[in-house]
PDB file of N, H, CA, C and O in Angstrom:
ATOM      1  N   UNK A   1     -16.427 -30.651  42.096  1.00  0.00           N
ATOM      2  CA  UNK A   1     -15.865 -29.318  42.212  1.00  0.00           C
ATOM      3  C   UNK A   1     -15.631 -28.718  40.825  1.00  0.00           C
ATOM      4  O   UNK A   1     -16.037 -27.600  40.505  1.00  0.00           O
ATOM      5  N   UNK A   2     -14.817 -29.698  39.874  1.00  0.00           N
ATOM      6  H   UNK A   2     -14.487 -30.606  40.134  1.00  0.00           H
ATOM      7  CA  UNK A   2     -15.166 -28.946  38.701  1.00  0.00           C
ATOM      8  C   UNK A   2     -15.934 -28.694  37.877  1.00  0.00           C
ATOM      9  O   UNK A   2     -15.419 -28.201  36.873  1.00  0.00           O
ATOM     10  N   UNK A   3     -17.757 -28.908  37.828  1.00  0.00           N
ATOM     11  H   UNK A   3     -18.175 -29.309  38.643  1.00  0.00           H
ATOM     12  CA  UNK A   3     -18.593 -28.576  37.134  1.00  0.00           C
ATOM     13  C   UNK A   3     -19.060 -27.642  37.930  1.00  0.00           C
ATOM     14  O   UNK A   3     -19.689 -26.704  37.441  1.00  0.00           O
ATOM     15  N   UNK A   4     -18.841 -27.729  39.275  1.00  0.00           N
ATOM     16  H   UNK A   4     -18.330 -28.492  39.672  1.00  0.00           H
ATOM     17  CA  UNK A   4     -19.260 -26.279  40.135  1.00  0.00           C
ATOM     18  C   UNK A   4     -18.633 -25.391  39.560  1.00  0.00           C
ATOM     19  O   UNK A   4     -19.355 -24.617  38.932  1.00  0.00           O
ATOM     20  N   UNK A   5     -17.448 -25.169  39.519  1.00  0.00           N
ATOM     21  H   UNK A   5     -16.862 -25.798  40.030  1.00  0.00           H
ATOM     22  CA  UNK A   5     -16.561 -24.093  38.425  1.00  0.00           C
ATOM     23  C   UNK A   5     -16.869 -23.297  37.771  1.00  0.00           C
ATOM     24  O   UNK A   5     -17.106 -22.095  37.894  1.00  0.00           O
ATOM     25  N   UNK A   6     -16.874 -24.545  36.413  1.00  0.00           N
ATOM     26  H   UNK A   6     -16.681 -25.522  36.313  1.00  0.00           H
ATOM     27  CA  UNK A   6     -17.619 -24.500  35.259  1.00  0.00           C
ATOM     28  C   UNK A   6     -19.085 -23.766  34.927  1.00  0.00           C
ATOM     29  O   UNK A   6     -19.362 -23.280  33.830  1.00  0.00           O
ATOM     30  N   UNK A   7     -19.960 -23.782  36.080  1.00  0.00           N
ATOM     31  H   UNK A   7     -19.735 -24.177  36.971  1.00  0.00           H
ATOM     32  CA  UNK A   7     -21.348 -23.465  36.637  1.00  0.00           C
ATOM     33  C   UNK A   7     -21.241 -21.876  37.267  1.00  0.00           C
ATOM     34  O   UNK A   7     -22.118 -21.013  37.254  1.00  0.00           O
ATOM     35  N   UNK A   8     -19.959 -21.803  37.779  1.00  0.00           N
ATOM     36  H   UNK A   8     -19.246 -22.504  37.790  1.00  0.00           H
ATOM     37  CA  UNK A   8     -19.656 -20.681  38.130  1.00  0.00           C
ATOM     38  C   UNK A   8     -19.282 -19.531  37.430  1.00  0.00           C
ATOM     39  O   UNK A   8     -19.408 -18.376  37.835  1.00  0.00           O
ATOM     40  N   UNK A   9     -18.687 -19.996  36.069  1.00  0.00           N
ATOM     41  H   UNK A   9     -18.584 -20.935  35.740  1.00  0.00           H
ATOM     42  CA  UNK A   9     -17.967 -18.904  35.189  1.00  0.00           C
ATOM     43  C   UNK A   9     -18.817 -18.703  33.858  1.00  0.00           C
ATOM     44  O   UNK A   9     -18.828 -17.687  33.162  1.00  0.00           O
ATOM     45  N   UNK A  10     -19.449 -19.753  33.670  1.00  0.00           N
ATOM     46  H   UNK A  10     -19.440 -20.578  34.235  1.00  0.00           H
ATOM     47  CA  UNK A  10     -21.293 -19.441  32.980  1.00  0.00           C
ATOM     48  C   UNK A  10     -21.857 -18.331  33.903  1.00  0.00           C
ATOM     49  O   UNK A  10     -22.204 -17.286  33.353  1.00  0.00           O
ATOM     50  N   UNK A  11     -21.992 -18.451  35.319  1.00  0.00           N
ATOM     51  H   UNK A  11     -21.710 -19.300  35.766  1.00  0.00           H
ATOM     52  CA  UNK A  11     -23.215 -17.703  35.737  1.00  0.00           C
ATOM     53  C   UNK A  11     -22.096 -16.441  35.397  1.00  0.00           C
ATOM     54  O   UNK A  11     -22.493 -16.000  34.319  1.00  0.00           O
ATOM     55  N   UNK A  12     -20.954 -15.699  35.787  1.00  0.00           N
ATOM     56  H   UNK A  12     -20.631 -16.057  36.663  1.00  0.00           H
ATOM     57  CA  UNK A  12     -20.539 -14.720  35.597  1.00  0.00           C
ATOM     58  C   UNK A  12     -20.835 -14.041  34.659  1.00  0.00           C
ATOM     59  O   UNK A  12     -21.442 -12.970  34.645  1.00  0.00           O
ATOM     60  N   UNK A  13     -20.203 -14.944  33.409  1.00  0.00           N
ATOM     61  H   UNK A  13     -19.710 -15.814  33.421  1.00  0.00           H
ATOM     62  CA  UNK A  13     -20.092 -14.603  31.995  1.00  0.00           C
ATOM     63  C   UNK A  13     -21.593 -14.125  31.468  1.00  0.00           C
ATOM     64  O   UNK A  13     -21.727 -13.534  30.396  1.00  0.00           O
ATOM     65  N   UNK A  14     -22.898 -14.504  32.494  1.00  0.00           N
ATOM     66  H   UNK A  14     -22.789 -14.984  33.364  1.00  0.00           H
ATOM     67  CA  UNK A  14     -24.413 -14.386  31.990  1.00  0.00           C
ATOM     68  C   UNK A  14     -24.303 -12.697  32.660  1.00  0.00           C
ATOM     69  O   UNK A  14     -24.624 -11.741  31.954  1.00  0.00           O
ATOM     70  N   UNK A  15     -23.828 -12.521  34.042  1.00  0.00           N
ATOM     71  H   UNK A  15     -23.567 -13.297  34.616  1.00  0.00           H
ATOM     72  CA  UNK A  15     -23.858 -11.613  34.776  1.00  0.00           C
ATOM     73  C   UNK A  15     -23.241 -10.711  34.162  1.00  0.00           C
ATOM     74  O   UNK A  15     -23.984  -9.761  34.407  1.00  0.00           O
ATOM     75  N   UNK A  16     -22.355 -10.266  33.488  1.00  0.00           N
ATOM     76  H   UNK A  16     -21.750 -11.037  33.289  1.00  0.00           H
ATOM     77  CA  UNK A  16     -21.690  -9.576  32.552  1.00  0.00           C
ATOM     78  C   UNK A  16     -22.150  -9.328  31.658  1.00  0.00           C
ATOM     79  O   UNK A  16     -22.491  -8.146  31.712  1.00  0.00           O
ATOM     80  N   UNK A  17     -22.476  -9.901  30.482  1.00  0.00           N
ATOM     81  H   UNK A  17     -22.198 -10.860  30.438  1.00  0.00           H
ATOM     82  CA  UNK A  17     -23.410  -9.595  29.358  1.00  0.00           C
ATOM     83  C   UNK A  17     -24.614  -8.866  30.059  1.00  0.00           C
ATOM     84  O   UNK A  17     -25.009  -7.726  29.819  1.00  0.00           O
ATOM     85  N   UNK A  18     -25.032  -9.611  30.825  1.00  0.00           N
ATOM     86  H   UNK A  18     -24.711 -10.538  31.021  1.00  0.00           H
ATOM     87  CA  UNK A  18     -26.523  -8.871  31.723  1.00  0.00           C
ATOM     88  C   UNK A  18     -25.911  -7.419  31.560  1.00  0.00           C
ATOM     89  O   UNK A  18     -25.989  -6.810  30.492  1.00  0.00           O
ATOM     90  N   UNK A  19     -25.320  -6.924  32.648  1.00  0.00           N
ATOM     91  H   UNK A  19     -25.257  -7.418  33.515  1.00  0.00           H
ATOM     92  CA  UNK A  19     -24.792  -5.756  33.065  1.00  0.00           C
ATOM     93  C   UNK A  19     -24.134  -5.127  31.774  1.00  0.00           C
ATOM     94  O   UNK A  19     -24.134  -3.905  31.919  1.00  0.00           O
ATOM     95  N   UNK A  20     -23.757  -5.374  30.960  1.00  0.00           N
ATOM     96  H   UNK A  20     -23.757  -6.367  30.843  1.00  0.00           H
ATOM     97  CA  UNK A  20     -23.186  -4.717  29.426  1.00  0.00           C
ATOM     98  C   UNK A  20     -24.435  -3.938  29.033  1.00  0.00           C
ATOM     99  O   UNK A  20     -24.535  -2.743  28.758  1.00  0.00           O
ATOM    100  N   UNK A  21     -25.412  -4.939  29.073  1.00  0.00           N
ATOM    101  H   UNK A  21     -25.331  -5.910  29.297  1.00  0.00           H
ATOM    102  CA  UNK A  21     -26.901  -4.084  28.636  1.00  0.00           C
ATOM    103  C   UNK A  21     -27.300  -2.555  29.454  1.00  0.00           C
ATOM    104  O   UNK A  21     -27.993  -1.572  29.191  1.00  0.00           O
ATOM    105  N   UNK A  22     -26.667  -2.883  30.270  1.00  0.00           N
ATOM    106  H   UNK A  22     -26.105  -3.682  30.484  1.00  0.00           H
ATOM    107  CA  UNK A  22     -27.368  -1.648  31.091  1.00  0.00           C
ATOM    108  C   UNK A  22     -26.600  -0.227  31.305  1.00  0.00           C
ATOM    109  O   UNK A  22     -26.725   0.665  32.144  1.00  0.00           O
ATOM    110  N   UNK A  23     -25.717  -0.416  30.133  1.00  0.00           N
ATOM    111  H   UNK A  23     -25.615  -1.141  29.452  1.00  0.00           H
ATOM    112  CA  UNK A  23     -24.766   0.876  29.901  1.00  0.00           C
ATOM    113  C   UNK A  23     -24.998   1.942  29.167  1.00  0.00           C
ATOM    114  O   UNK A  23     -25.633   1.682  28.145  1.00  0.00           O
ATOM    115  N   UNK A  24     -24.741   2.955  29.302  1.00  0.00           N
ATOM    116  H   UNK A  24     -24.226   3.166  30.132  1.00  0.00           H
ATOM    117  CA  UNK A  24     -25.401   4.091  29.269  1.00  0.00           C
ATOM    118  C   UNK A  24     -23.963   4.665  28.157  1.00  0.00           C
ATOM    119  O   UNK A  24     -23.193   5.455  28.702  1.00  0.00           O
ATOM    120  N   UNK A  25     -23.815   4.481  27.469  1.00  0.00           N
ATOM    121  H   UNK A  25     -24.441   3.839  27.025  1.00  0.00           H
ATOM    122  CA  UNK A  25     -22.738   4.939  26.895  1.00  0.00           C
ATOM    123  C   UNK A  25     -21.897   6.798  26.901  1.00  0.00           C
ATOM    124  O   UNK A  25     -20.736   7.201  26.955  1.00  0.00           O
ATOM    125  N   UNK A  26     -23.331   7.498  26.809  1.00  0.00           N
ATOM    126  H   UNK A  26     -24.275   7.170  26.765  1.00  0.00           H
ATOM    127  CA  UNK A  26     -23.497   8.957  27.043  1.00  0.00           C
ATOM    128  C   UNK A  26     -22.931   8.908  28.003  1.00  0.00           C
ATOM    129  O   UNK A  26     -21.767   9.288  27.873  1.00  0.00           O
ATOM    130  N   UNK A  27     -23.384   8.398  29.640  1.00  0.00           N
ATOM    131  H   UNK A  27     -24.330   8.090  29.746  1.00  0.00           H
ATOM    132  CA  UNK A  27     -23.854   8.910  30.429  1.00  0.00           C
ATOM    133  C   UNK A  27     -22.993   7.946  31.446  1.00  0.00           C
ATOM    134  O   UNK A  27     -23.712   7.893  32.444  1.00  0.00           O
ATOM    135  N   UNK A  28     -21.770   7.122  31.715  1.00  0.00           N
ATOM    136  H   UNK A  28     -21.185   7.165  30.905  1.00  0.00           H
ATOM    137  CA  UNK A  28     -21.467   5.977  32.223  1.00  0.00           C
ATOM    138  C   UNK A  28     -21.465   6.214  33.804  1.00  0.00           C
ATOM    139  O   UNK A  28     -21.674   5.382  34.688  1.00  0.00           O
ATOM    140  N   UNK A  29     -21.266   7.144  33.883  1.00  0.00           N
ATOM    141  H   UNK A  29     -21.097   7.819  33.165  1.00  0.00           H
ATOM    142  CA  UNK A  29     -20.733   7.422  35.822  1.00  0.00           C
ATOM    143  C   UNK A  29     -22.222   7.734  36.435  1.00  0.00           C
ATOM    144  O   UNK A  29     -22.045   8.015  37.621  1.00  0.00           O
ATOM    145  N   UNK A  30     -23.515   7.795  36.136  1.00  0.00           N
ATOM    146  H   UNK A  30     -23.659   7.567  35.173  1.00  0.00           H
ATOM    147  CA  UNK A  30     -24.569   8.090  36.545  1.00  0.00           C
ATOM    148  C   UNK A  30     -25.616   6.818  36.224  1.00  0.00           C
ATOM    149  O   UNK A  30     -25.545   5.929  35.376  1.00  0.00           O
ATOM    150  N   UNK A  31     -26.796   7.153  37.440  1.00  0.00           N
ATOM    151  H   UNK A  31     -26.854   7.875  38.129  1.00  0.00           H
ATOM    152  CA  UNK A  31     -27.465   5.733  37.490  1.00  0.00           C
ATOM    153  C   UNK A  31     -27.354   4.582  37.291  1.00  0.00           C
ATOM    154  O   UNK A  31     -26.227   4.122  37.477  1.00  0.00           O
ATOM    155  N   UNK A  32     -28.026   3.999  37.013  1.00  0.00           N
ATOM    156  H   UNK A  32     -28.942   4.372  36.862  1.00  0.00           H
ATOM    157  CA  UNK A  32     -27.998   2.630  36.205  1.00  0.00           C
ATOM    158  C   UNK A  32     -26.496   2.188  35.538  1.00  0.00           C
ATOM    159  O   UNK A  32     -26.117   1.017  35.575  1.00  0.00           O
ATOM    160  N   UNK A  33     -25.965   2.905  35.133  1.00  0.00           N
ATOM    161  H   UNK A  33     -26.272   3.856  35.103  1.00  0.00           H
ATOM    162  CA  UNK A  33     -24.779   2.651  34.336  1.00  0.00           C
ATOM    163  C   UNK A  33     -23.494   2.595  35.557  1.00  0.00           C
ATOM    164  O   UNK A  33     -22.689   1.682  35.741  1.00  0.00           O
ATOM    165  N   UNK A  34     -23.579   3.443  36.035  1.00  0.00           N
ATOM    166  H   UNK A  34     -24.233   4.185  35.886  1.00  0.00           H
ATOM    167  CA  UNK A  34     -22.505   3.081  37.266  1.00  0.00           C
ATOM    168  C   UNK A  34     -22.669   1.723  38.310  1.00  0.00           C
ATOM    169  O   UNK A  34     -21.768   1.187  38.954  1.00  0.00           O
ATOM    170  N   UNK A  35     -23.923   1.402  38.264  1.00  0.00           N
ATOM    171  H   UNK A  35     -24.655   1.837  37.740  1.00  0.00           H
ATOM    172  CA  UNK A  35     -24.329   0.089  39.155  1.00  0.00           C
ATOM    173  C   UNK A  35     -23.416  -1.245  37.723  1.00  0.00           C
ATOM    174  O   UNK A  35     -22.401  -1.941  37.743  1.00  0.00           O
ATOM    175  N   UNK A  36     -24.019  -1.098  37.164  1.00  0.00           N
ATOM    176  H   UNK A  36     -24.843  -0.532  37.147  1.00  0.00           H
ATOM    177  CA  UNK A  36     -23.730  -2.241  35.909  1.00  0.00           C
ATOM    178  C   UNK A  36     -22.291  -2.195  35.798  1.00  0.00           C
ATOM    179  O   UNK A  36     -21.534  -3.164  35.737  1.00  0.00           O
ATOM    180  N   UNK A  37     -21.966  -0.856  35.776  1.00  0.00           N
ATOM    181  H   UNK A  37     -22.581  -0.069  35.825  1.00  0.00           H
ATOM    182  CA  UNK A  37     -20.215  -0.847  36.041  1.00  0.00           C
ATOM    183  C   UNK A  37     -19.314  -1.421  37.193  1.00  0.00           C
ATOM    184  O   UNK A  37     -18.147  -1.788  37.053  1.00  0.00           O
ATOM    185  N   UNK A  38     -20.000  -1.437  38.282  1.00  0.00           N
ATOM    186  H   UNK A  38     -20.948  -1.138  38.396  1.00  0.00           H
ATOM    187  CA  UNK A  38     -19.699  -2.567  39.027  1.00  0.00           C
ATOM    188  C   UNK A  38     -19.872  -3.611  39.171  1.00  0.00           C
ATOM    189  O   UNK A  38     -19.222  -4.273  39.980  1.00  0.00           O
ATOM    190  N   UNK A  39     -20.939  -4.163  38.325  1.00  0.00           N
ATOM    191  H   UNK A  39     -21.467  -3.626  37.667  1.00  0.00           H
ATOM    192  CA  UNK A  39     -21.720  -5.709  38.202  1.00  0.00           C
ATOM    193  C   UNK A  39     -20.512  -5.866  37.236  1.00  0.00           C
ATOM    194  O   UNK A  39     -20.306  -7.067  37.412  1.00  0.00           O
ATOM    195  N   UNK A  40     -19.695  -5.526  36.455  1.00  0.00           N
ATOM    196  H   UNK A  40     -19.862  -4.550  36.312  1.00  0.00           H
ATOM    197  CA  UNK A  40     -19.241  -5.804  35.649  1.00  0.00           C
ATOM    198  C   UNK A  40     -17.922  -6.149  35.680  1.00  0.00           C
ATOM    199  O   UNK A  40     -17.353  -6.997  34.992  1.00  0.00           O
ATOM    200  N   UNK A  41     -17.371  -5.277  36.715  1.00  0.00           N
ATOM    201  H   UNK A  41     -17.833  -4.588  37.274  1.00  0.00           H
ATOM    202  CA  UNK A  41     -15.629  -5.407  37.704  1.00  0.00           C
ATOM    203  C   UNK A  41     -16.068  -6.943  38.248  1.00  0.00           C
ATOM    204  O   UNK A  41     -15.471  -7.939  37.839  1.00  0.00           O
ATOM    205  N   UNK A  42     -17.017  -7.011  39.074  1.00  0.00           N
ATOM    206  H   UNK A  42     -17.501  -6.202  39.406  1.00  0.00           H
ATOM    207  CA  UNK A  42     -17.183  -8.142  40.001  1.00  0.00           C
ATOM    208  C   UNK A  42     -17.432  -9.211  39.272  1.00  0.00           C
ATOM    209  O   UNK A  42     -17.056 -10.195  39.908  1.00  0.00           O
ATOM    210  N   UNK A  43     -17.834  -9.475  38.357  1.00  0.00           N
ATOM    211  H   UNK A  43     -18.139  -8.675  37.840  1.00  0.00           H
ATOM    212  CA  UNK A  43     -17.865 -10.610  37.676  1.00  0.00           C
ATOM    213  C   UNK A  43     -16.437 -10.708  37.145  1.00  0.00           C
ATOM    214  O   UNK A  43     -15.758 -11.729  37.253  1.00  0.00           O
ATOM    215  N   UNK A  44     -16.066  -9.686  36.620  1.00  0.00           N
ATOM    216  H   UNK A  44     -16.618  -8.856  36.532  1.00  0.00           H
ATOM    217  CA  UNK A  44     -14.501  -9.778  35.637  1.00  0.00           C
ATOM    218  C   UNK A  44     -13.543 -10.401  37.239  1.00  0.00           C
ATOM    219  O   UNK A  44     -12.904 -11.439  37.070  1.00  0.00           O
ATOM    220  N   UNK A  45     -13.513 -10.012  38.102  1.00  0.00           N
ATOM    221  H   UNK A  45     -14.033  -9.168  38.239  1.00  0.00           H
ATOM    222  CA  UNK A  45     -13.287 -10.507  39.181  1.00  0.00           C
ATOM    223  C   UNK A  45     -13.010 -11.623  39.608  1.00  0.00           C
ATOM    224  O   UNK A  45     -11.981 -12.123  40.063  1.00  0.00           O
ATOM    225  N   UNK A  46     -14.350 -12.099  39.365  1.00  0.00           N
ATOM    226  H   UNK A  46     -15.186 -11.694  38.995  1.00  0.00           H
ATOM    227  CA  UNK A  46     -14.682 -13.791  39.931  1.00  0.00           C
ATOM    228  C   UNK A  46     -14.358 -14.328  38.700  1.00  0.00           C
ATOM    229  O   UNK A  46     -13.900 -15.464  38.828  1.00  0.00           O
ATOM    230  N   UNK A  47     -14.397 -14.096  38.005  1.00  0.00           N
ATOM    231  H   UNK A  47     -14.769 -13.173  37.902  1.00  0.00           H
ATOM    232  CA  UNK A  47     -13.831 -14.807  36.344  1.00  0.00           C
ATOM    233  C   UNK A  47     -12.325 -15.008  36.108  1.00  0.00           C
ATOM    234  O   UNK A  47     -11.754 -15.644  35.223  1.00  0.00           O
ATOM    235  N   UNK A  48     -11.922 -14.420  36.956  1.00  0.00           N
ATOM    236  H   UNK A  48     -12.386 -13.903  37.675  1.00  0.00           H
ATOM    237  CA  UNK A  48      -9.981 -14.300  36.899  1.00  0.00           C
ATOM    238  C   UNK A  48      -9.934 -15.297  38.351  1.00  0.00           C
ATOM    239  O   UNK A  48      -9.404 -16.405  38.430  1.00  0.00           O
ATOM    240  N   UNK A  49     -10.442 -14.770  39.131  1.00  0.00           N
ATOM    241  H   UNK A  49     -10.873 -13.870  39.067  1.00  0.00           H
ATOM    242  CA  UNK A  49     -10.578 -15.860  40.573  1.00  0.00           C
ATOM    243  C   UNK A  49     -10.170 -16.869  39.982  1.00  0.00           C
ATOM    244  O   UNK A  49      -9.060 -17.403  39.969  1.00  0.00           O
ATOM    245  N   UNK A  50     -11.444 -17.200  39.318  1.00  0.00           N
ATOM    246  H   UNK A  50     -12.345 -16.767  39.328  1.00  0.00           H
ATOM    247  CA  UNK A  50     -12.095 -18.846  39.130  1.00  0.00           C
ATOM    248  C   UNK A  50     -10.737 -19.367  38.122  1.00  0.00           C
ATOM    249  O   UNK A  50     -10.112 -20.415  38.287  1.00  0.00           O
ATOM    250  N   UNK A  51     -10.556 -18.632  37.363  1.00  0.00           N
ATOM    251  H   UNK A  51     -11.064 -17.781  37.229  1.00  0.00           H
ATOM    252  CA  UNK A  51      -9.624 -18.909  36.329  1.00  0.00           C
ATOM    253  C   UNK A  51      -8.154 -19.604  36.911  1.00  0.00           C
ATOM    254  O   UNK A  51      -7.572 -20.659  36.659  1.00  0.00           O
ATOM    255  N   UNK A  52      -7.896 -18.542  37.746  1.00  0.00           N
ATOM    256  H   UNK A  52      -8.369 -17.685  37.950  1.00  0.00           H
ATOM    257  CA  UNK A  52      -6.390 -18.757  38.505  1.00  0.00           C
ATOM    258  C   UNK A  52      -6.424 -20.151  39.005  1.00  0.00           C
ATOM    259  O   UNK A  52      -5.514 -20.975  38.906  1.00  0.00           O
ATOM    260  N   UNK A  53      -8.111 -20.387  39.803  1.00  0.00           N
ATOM    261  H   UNK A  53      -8.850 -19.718  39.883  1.00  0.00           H
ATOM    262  CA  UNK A  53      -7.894 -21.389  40.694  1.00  0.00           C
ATOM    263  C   UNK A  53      -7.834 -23.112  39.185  1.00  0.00           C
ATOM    264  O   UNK A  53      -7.807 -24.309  39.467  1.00  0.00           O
ATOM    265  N   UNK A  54      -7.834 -22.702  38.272  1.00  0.00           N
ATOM    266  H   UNK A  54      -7.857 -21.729  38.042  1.00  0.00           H
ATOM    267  CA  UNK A  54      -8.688 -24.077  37.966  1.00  0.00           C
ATOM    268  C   UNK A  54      -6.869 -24.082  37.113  1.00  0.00           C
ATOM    269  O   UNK A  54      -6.292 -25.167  37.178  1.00  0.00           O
ATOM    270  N   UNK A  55      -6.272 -23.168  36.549  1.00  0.00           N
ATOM    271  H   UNK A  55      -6.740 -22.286  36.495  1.00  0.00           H
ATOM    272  CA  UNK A  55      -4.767 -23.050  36.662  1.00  0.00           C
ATOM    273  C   UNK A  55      -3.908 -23.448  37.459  1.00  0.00           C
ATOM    274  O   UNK A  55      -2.793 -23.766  37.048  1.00  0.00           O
ATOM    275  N   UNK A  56      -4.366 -23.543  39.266  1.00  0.00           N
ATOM    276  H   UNK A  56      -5.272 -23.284  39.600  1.00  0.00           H
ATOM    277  CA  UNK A  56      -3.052 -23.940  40.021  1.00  0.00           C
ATOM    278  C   UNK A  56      -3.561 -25.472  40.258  1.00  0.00           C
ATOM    279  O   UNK A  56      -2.915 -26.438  40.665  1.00  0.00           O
ATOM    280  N   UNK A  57      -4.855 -25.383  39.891  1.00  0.00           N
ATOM    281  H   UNK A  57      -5.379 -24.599  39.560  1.00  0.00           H
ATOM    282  CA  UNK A  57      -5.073 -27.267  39.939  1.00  0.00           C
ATOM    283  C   UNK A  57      -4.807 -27.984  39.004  1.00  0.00           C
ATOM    284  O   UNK A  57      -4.682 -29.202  39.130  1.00  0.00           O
ATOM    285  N   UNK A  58      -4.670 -27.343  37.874  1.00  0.00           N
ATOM    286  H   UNK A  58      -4.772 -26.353  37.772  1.00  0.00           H
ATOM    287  CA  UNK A  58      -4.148 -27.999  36.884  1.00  0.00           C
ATOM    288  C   UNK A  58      -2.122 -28.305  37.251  1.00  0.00           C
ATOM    289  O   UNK A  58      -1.345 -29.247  37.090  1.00  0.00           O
ATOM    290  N   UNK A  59      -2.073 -27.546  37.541  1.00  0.00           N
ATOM    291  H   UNK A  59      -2.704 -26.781  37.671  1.00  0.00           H
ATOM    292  CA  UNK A  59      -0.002 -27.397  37.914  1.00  0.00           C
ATOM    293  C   UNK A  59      -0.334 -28.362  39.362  1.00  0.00           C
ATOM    294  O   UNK A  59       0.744 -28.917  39.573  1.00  0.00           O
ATOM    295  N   UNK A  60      -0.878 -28.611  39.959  1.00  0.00           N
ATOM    296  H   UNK A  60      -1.754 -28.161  39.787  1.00  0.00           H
ATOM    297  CA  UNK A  60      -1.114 -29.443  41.066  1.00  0.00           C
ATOM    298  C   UNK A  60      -1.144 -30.790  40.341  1.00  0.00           C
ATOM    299  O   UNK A  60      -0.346 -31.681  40.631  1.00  0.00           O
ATOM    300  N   UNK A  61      -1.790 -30.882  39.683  1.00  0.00           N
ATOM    301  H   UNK A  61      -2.438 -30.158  39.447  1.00  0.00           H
ATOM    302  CA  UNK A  61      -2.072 -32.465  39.453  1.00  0.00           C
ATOM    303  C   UNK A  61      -0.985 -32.270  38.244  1.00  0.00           C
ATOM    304  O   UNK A  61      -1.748 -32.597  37.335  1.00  0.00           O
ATOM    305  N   UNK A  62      -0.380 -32.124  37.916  1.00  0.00           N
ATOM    306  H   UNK A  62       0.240 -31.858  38.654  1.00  0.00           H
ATOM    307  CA  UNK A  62       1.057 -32.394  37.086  1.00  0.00           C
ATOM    308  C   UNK A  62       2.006 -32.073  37.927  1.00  0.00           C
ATOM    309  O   UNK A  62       3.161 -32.433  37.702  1.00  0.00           O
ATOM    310  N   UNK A  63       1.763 -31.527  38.755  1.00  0.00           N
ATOM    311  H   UNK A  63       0.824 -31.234  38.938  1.00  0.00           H
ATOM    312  CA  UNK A  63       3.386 -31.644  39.840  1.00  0.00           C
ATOM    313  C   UNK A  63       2.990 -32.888  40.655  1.00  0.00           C
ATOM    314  O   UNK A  63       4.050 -33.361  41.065  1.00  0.00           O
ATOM    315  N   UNK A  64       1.802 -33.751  41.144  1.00  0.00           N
ATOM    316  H   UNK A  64       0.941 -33.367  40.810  1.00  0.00           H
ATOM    317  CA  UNK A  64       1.704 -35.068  41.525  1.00  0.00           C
ATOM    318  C   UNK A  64       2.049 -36.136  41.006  1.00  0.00           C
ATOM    319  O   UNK A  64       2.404 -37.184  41.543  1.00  0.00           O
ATOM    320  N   UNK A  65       1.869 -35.682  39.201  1.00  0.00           N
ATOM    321  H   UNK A  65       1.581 -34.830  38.765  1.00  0.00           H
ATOM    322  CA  UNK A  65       2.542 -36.795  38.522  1.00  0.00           C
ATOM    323  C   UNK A  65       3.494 -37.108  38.260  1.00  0.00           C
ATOM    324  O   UNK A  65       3.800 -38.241  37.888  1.00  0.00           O
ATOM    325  N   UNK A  66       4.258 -36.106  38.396  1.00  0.00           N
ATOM    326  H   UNK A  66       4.010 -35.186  38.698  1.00  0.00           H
ATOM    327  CA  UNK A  66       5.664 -36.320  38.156  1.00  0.00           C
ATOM    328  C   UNK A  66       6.319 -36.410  39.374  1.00  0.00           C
ATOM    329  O   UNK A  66       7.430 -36.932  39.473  1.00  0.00           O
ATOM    330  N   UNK A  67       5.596 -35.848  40.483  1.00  0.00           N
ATOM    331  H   UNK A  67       4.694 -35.423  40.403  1.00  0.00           H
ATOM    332  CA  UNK A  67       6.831 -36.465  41.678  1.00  0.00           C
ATOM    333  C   UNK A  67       6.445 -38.394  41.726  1.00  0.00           C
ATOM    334  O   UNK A  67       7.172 -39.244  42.242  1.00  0.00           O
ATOM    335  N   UNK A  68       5.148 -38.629  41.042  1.00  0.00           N
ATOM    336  H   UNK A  68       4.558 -37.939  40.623  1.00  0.00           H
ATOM    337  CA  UNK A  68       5.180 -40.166  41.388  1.00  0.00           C
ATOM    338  C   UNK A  68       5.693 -40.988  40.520  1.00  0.00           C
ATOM    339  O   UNK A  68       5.651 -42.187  40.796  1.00  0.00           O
ATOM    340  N   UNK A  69       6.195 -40.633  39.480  1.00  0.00           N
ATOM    341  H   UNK A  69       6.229 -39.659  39.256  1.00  0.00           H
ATOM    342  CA  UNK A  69       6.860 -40.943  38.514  1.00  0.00           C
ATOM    343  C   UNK A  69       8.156 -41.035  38.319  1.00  0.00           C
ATOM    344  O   UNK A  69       8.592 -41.379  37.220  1.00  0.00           O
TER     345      UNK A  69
END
């Protein structure tokens, strides 16, 4: 599970840069640039997801150790 993760917040972080390219700086709310602007929420998205989750597993497995302790 955790190199799936790990595998997961690479592919984002690729998906993001991807979509950075395709910005229209002039022009952001039209074509191409408004699509990438959402490729870009949704990854920032799944990147905070992923983040949170690998955070409450970390406080998981230190609240196991110390109740066995």
């Amino acid at each position: 599970m955790k190199y799936f993760l790990y595998i997961l917040i690479a592919l984002s972080l690729l998906t993001l840069i991807f979509n950075v390219t395709y910005l229209d700086l002039d022009n952001l709310f039209a074509g191409d640039s408004q699509i990438a602007i959402i490729g870009i929420l949704a990854s920032a998205c799944v990147l905070v997801i992923i983040l949170i989750l690998l955070t409450s597993k970390a406080i998981e497995k230190k609240y196991k150790e110390s109740s066995k302790g």
